[in-house]
MARGUZA-519442 format. One record per residue (C-alpha): residue in one letter; chain; x, y, z. Coordinates in steps of 0.02 Angstrom, whole numbers. Layout:
(node "A", "A", (X, Y, Z))
...
This chain:
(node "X", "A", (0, 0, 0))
(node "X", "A", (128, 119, 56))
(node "X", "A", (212, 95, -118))
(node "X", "A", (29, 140, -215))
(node "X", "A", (16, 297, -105))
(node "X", "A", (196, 356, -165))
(node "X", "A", (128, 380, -350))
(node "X", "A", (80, 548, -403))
(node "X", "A", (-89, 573, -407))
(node "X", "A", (-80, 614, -581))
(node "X", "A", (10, 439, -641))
(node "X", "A", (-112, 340, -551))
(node "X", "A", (-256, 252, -682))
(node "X", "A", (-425, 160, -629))
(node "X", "A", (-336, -10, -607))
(node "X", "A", (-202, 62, -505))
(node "X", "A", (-336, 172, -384))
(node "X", "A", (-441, -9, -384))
(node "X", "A", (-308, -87, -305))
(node "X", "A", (-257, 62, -173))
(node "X", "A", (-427, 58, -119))
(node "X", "A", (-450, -117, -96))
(node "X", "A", (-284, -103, 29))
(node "X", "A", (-364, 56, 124))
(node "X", "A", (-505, -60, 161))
(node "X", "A", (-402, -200, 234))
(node "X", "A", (-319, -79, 357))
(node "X", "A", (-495, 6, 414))
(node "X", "A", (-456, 165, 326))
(node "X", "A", (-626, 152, 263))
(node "X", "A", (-670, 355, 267))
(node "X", "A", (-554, 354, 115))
(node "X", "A", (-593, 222, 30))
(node "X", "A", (-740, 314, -57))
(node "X", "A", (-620, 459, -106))
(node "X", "A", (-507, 338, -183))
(node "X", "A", (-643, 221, -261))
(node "X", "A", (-741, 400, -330))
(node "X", "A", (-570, 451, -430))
(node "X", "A", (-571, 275, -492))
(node "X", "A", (-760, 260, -561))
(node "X", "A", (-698, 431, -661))
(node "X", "A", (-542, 361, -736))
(node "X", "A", (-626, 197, -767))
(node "X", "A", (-649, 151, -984))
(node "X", "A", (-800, 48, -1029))
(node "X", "A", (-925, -38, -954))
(node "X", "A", (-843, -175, -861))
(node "X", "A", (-719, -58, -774))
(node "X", "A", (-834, 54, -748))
(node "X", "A", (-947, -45, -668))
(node "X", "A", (-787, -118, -555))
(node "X", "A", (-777, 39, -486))
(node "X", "A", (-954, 49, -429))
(node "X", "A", (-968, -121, -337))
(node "X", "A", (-787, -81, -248))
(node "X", "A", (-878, 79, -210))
(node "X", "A", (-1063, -22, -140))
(node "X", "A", (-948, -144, -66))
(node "X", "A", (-866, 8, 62))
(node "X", "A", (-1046, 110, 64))
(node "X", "A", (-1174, -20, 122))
(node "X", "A", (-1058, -184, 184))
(node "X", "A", (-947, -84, 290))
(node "X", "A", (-1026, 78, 327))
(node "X", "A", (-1203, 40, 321))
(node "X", "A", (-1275, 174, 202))
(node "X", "A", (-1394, 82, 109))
(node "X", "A", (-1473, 235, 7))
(node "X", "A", (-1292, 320, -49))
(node "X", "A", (-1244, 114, -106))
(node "X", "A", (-1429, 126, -210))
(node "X", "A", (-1394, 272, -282))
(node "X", "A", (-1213, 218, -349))
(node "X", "A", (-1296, 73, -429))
(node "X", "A", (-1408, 170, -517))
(node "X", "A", (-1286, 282, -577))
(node "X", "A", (-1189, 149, -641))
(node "X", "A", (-1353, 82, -720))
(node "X", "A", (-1319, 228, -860))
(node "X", "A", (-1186, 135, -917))
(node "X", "A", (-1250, -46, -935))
(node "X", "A", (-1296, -108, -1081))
(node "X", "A", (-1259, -285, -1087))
(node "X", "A", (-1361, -427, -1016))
(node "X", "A", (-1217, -458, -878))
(node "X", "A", (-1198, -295, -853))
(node "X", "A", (-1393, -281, -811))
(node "X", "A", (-1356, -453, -709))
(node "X", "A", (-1265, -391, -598))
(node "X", "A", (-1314, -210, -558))
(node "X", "A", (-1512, -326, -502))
(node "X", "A", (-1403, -439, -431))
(node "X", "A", (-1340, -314, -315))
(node "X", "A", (-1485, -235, -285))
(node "X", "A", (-1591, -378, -238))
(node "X", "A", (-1467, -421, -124))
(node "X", "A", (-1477, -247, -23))
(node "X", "A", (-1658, -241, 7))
(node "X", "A", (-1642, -422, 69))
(node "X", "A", (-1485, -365, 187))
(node "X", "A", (-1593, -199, 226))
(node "X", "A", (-1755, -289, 280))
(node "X", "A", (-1866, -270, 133))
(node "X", "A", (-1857, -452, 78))
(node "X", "A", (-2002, -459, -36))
(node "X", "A", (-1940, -311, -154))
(node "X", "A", (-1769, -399, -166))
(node "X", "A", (-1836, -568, -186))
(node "X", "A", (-1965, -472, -345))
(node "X", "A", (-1790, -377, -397))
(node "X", "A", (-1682, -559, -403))
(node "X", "A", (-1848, -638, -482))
(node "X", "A", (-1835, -549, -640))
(node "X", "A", (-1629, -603, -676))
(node "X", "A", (-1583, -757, -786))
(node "X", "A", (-1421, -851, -674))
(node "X", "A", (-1287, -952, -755))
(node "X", "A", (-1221, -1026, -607))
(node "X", "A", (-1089, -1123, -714))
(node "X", "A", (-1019, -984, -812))
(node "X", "A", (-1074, -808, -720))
(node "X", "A", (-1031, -648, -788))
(node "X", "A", (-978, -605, -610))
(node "X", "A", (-939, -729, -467))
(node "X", "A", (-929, -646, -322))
(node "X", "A", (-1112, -541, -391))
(node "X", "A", (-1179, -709, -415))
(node "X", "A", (-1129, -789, -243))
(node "X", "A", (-1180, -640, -138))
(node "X", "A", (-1349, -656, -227))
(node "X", "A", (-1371, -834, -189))
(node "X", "A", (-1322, -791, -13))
(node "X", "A", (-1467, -682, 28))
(node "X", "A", (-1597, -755, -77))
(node "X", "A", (-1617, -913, 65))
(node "X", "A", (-1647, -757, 190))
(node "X", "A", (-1752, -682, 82))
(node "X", "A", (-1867, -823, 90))
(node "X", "A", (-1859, -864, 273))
(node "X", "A", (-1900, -689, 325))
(node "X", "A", (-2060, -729, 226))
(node "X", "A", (-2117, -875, 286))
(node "X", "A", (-2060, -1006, 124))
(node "X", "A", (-1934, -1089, 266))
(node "X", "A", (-1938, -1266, 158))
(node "X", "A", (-1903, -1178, -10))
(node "X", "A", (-1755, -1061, 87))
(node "X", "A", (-1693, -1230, 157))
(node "X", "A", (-1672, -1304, -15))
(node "X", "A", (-1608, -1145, -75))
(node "X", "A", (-1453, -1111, 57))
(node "X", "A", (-1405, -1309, 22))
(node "X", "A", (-1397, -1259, -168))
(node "X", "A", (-1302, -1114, -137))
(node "X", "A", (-1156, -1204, -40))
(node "X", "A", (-1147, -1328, -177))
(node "X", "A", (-1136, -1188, -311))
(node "X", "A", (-1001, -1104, -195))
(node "X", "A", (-885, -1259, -214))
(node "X", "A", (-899, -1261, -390))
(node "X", "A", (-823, -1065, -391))
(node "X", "A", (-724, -1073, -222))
(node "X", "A", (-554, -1035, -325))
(node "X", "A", (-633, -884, -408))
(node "X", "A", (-728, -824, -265))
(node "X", "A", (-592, -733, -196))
(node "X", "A", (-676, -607, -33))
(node "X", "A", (-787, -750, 2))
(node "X", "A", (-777, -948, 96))
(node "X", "A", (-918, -1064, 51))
(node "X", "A", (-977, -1106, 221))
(node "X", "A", (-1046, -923, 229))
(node "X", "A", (-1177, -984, 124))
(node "X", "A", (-1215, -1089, 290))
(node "X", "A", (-1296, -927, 367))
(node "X", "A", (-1438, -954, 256))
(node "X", "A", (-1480, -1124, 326))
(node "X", "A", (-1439, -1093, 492))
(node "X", "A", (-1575, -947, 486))
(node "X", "A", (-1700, -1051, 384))
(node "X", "A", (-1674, -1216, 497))
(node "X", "A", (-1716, -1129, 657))
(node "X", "A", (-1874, -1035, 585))
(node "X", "A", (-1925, -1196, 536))
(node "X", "A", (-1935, -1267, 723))
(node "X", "A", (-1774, -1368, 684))
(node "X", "A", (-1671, -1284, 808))
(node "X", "A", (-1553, -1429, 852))
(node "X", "A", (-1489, -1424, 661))
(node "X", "A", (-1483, -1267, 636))
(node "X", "A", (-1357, -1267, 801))
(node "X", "A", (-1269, -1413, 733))
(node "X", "A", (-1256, -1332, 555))
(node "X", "A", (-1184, -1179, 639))
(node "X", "A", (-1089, -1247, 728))
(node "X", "A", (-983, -1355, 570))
(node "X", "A", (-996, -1180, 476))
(node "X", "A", (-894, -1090, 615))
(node "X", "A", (-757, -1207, 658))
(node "X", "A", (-715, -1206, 440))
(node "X", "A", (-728, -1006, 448))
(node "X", "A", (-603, -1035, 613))
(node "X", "A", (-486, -1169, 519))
(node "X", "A", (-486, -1058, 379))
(node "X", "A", (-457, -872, 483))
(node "X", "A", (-596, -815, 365))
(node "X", "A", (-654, -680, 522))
(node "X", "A", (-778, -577, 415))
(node "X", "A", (-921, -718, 361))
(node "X", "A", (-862, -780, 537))
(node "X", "A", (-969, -626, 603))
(node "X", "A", (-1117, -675, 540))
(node "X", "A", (-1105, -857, 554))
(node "X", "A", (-1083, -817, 753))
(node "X", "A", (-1230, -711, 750))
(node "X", "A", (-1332, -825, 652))
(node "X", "A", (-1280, -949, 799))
(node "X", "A", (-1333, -814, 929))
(node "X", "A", (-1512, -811, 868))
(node "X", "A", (-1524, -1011, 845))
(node "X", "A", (-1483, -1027, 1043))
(node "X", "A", (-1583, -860, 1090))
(node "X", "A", (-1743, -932, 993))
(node "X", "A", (-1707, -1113, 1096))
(node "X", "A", (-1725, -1019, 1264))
(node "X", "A", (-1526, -1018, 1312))
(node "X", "A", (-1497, -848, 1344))
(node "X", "A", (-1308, -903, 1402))
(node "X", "A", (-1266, -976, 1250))
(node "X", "A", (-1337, -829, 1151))
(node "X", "A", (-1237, -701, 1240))
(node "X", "A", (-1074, -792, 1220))
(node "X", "A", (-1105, -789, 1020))
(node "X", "A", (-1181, -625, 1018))
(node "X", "A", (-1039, -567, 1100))
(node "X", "A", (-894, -646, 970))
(node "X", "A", (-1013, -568, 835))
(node "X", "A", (-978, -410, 918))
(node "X", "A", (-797, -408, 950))
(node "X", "A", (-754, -490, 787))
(node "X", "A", (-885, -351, 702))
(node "X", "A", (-758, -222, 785))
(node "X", "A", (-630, -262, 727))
(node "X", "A", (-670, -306, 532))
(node "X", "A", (-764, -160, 521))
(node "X", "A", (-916, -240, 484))
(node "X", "A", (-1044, -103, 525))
(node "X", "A", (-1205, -188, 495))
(node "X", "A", (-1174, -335, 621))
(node "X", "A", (-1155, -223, 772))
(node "X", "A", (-1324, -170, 816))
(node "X", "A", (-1419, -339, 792))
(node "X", "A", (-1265, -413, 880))
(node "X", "A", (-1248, -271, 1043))
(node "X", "A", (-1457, -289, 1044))
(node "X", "A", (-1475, -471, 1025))
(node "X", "A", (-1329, -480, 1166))
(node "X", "A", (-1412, -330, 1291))
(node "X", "A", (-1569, -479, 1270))
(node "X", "A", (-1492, -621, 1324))
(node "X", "A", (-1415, -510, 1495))
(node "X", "A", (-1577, -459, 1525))
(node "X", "A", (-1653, -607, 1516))
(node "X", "A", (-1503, -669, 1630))
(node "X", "A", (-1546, -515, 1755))
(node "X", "A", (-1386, -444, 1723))
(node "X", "A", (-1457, -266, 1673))
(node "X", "A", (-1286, -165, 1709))
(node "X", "A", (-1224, -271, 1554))
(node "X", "A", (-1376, -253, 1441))
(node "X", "A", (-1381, -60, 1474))
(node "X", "A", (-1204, -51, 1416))
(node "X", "A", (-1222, -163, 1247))
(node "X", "A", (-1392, -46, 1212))
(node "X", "A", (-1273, 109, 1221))
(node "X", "A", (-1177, 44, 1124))
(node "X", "A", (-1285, -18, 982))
(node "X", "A", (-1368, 150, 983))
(node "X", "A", (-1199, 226, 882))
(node "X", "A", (-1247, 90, 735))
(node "X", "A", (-1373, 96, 598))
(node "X", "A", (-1535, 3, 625))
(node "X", "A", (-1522, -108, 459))
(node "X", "A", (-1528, -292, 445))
(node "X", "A", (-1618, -480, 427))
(node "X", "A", (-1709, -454, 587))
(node "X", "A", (-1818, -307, 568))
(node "X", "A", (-1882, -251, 744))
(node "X", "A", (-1788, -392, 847))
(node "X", "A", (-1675, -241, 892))
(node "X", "A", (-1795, -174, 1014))
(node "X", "A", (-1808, -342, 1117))
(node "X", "A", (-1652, -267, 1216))
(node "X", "A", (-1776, -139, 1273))
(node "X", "A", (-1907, -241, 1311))
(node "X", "A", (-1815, -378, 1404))
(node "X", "A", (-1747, -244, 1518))
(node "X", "A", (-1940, -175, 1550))
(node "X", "A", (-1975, -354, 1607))
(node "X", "A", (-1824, -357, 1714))
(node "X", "A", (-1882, -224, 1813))
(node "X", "A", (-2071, -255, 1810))
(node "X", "A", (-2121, -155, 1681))
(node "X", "A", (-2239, -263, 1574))
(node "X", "A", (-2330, -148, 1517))
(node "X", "A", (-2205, -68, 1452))
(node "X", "A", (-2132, -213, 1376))
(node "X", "A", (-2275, -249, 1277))
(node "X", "A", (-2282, -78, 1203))
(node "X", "A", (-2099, -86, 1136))
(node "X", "A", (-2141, -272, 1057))
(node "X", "A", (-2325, -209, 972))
(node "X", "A", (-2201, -58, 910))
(node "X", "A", (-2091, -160, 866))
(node "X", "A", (-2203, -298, 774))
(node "X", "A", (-2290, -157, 658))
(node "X", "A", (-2111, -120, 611))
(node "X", "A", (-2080, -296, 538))
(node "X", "A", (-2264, -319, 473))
(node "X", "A", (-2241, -159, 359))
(node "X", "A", (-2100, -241, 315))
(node "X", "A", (-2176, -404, 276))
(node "X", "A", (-2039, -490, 400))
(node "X", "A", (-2144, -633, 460))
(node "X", "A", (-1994, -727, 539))
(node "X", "A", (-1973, -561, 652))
(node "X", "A", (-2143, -525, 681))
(node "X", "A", (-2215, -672, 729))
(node "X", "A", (-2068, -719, 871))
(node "X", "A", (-2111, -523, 922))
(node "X", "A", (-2279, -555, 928))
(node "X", "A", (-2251, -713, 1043))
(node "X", "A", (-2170, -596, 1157))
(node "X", "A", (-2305, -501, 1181))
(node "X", "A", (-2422, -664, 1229))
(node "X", "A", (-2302, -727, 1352))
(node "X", "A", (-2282, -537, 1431))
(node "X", "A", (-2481, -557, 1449))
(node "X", "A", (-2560, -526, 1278))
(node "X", "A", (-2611, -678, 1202))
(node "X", "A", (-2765, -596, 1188))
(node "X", "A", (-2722, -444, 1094))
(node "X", "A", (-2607, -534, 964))
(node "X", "A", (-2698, -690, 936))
(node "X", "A", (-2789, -659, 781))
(node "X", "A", (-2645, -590, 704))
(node "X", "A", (-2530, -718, 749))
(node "X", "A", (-2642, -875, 700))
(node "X", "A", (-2627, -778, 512))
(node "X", "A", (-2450, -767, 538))
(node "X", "A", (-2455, -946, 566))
(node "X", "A", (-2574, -990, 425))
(node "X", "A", (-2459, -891, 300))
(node "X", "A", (-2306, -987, 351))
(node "X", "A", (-2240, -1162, 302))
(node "X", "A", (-2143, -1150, 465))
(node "X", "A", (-2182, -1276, 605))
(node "X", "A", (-2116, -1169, 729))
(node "X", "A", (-2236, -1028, 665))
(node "X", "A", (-2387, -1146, 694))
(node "X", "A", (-2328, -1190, 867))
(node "X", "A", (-2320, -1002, 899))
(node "X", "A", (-2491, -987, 851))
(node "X", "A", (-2540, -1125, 935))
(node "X", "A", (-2486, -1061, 1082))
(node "X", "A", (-2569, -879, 1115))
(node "X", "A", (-2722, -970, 1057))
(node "X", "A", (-2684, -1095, 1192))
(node "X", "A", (-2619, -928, 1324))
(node "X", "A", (-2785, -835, 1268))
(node "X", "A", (-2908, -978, 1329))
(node "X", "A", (-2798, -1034, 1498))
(node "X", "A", (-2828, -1197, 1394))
(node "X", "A", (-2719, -1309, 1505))
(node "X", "A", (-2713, -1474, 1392))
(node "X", "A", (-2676, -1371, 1247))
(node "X", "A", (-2525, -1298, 1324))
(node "X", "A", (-2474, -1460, 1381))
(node "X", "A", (-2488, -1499, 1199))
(node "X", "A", (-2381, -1364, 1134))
(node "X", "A", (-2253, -1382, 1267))
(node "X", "A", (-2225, -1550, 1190))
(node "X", "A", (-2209, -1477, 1025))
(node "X", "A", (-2083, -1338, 1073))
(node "X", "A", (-1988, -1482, 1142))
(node "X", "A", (-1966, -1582, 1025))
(node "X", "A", (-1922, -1436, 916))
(node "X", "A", (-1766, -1402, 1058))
(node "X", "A", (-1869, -1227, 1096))
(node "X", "A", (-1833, -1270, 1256))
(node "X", "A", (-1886, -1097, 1379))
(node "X", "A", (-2056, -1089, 1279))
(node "X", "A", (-2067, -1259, 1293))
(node "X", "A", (-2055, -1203, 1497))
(node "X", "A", (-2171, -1086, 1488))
(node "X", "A", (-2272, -1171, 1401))
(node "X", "A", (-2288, -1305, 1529))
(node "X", "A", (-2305, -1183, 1669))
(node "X", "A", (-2455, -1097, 1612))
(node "X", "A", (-2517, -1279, 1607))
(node "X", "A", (-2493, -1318, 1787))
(node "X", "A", (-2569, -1136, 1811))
(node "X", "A", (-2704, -1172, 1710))
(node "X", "A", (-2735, -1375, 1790))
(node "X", "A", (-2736, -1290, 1993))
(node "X", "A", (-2862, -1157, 1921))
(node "X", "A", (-2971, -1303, 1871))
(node "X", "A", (-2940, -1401, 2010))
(node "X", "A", (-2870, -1539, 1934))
(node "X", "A", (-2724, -1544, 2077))
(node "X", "A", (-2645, -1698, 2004))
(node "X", "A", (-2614, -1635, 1830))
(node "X", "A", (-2561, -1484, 1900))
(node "X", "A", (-2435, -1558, 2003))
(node "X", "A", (-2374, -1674, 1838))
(node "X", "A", (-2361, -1498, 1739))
(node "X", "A", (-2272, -1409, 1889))
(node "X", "A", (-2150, -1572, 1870))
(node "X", "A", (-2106, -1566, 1689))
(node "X", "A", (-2089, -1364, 1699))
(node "X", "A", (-1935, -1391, 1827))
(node "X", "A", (-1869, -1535, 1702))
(node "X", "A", (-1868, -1422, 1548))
(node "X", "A", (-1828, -1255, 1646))
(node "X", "A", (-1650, -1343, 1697))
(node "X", "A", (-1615, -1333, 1500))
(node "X", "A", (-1646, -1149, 1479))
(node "X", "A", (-1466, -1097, 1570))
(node "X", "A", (-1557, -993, 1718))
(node "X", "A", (-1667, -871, 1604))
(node "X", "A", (-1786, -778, 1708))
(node "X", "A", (-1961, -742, 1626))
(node "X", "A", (-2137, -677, 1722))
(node "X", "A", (-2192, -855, 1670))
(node "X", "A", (-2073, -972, 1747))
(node "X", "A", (-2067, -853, 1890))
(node "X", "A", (-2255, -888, 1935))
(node "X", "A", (-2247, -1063, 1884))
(node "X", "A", (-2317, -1174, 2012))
(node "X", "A", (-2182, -1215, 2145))
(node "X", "A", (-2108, -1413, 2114))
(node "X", "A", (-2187, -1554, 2193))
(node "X", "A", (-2121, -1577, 2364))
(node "X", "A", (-1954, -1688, 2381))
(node "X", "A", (-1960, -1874, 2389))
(node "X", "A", (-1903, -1944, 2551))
(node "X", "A", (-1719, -2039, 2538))
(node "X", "A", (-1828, -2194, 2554))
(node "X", "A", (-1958, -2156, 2441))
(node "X", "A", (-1840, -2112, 2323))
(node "X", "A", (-1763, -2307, 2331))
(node "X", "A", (-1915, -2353, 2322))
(node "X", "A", (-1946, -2269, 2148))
(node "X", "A", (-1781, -2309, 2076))
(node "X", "A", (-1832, -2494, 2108))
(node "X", "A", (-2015, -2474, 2023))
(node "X", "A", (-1932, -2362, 1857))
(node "X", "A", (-1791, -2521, 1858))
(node "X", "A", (-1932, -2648, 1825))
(node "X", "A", (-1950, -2729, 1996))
(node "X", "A", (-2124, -2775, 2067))
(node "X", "A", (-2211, -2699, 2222))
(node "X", "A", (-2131, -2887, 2321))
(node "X", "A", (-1969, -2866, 2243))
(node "X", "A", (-1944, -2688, 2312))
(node "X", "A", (-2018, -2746, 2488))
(node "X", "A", (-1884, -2890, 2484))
(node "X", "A", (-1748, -2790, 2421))
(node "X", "A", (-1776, -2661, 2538))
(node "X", "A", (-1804, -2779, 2698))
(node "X", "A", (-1985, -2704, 2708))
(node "X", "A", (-2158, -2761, 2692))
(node "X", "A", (-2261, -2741, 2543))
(node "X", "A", (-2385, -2644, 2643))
(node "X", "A", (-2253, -2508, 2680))
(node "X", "A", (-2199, -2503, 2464))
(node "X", "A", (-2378, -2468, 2416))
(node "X", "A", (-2398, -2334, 2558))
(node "X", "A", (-2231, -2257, 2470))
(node "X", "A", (-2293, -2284, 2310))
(node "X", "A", (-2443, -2198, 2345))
(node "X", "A", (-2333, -2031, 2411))
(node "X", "A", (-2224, -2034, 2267))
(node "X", "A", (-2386, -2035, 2129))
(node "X", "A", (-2447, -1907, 2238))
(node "X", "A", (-2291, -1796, 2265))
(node "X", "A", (-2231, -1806, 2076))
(node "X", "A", (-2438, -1791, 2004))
(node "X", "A", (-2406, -1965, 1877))
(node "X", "A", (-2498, -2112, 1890))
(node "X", "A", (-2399, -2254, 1792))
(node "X", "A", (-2248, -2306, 1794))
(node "X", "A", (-2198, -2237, 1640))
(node "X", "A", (-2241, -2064, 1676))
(node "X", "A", (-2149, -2095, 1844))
(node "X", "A", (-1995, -2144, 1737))
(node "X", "A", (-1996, -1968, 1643))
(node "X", "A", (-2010, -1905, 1801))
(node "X", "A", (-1876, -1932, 1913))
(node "X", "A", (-1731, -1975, 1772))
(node "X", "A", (-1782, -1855, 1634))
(node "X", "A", (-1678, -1822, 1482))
(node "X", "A", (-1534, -1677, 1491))
């Protein structure tokens, strides 16, 4: 670089101020890379150069600095001077790709919908990649999560085809996509899995910039499974690794999604200082209105529900106007489980019907479930969450059950719910929500003899080969038998089973 800055300005061509650019952004001297990349565009001869100029030029406006409407306007600038079909490729291409990146996913999704790819000869590689990137986004933030997963699975392979000529980018970036499509399709422990394969390539390979948004990607995965501990810690890296690759558009879903998780955690000193922080960076990005859950979380730590709610409706119209349904439906959800099932339901259950996401169903199935207090329909979707690895709604879920069962005076069932809530509450890494925290307290403690005695019964032994085993009668084993059904709220010995040695 320091050999390209010793030219005279006036010996320097386009190729030549390409190329000093290019370095200025490697070293974070991004406020003159525009300068630099400006001189360039003017210099530059024909169509292909002079279009060079102008995606070096988007690439430092709207990747690094975030300024979505200056990056627009240089594409359509450029658009003057395109005249052949790859030239018209590529400037949609790019387009399509920003109002995906910038939360409008249904204009970029019509924008990408009108272009023609050659995925085995493109005019541009690294056009055509970033394209293919954000089109499996595109669709999740819609609600087409089976078409997005297809599409992020295609993208990888096309990646690997052009790996040697894709020179700024490593495939498993394309991962991001199906990370973000896996987990709004309720198949959280993939999309965990998936990320984390992606991240230890990006880490074998030093590739730190995709890393940012693979770890952030990660982040959301483990905030929408209910571990707010695991989310922090890759909210966090996405942060710090954001930092320091200048990757401006990553720091305020990152600092927000991270000021979440400490709320959630009750550590409010923290959030408050990630929320100050994401306050310097623009609010652009995949997750329209998630942003604002910081806020919200730290209403509910301090009591504020009301105000909670208010920030998540706010928040919710935000992604509906901008047809986000990924955002606005786990938005909405916050609102039910703040206390406004009620309020959101009929929106939510057309959320749910627009969707070919399971986990949006299961959303909807649960304010519907919330609204009514209808206990054996939360029971239900508790099951579902579970199996999905949504593990704190899956809580919650299960509390409002046992809430639900004692107001109906079914003590038994509500016992049994209270039971299952402190199994699948150990999961969610000590989050603190208003609905765990009036969950029904757990059934009292076995006895050190009962106990033996139910260890013996889940083994497979009979009511006589616990009394001999135990040097008691069989009188005294169905006494404790009795206690134990009656302490845990199960009535078989399968449902004891699940009870006292449930999965981790």
């Amino acid at each position: 670089m320091q050999l390209l800055e010793a030219v005279p300005e006036q010996d320097r061509d386009g190729a030549m101020l390409m190329l000093l650019g290019h370095c200025l952004a490697q070293v974070g001297r991004t406020d003159e890379v525009e300068a630099v990349l400006v001189q360039a565009q003017r210099l530059a001869d024909g169509e292909d150069e002079i279009l060079d100029a102008a995606f070096a030029r988007v690439q430092n406006l709207f990747w690094v600095q975030g300024l979505q409407a200056k990056a627009l306007d240089v594409l359509g600038q450029a658009a003057r001077h395109a005249h052949s079909p790859s030239a018209r490729f590529r400037l949609r291409s790019a387009e399509a790709t920003i109002r995906i990146a910038c939360g409008d996913p249904q204009a970029g999704l019509d924008a990408r919908g009108e272009i023609e790819y050659d995925v085995d000869g493109p005019a541009d590689v690294y056009v055509l990649l970033m394209s293919l990137m954000y089109r499996s986004p595109g669709l999740t933030m819609t609600g087409r999560t089976t078409e997005a997963v297809r599409t992020a699975e295609a993208a990888y392979e096309v990646h690997l085809k052009h790996d040697g000529r894709a020179l700024y980018l490593h495939p498993s970036a394309q991962r991001n996509g199906l990370v973000f499509a896996l987990a709004e399709a309720g198949r959280l422990d993939e999309a965990r899995a998936t990320g984390d394969l992606a991240l230890a390539e990006l880490l074998a390979a030093r590739a730190q910039v995709p890393h940012v948004w693979t770890a952030l990607q990660m982040a959301r995965a483990e905030w929408l499974s209910g571990h707010p501990r695991s989310a922090r810690h890759w909210y966090a890296e996405s942060a710090a690794l954001g930092r320091s690759n200048g990757q401006t558009l990553a720091m305020r879903p990152a600092l927000c999604g991270l000021a979440a998780a400490a709320a959630q955690l009750d550590d409010t000193e923290a959030a408050r200082k990630a929320l100050a922080e994401a306050a310097r960076y623009p609010r652009v990005g995949l997750f329209v209105g998630e942003d604002d859950l910081a806020t919200a979380w730290l209403h509910v730590a301090a009591g504020r529900l009301a105000d909670a709610r208010d920030v998540l409706t706010a928040a919710a119209a935000l992604a509906r106007e901008a047809k986000v349904v990924s955002s606005e439906a786990a938005l909405l959800t916050d609102v039910a489980r703040l206390g406004g099932a009620r309020e959101v339901l009929p929106r939510i259950g057309e959320l749910g019907r627009n969707s070919d996401s399971a986990f949006a169903h299961a959303r909807a199935d649960y304010v519907a479930a919330l609204a009514s207090g209808d206990a054996h329909g939360l029971e239900v979707v508790s099951s579902s969450f579970a199996k999905m690895g949504a593990d704190l709604l899956a809580a919650e879920a299960s509390a409002a059950a046992a809430a639900a069962w004692k107001r109906a005076g079914e003590t038994r069932r509500a016992t049994a719910a209270a039971n299952r809530t402190s199994v699948l509450s150990a999961r969610c890494e000590d989050a603190r929500t208003p609905l765990l925290a009036t969950a029904l307290e757990p059934a009292a403690a076995l006895t050190a003899r009962e106990r033996d005695v139910a260890l013996l019964l889940c083994s497979g032994a009979s009511a006589q080969e616990v009394a001999e085993s135990l040097s008691i009668s069989r009188r005294t084993v169905e006494n404790h038998v009795y206690n134990i059904y009656g302490k845990l709220g199960v009535s078989t010995r399968a449902e004891l089973k699940k009870a006292i040695s449930p999965q981790p």
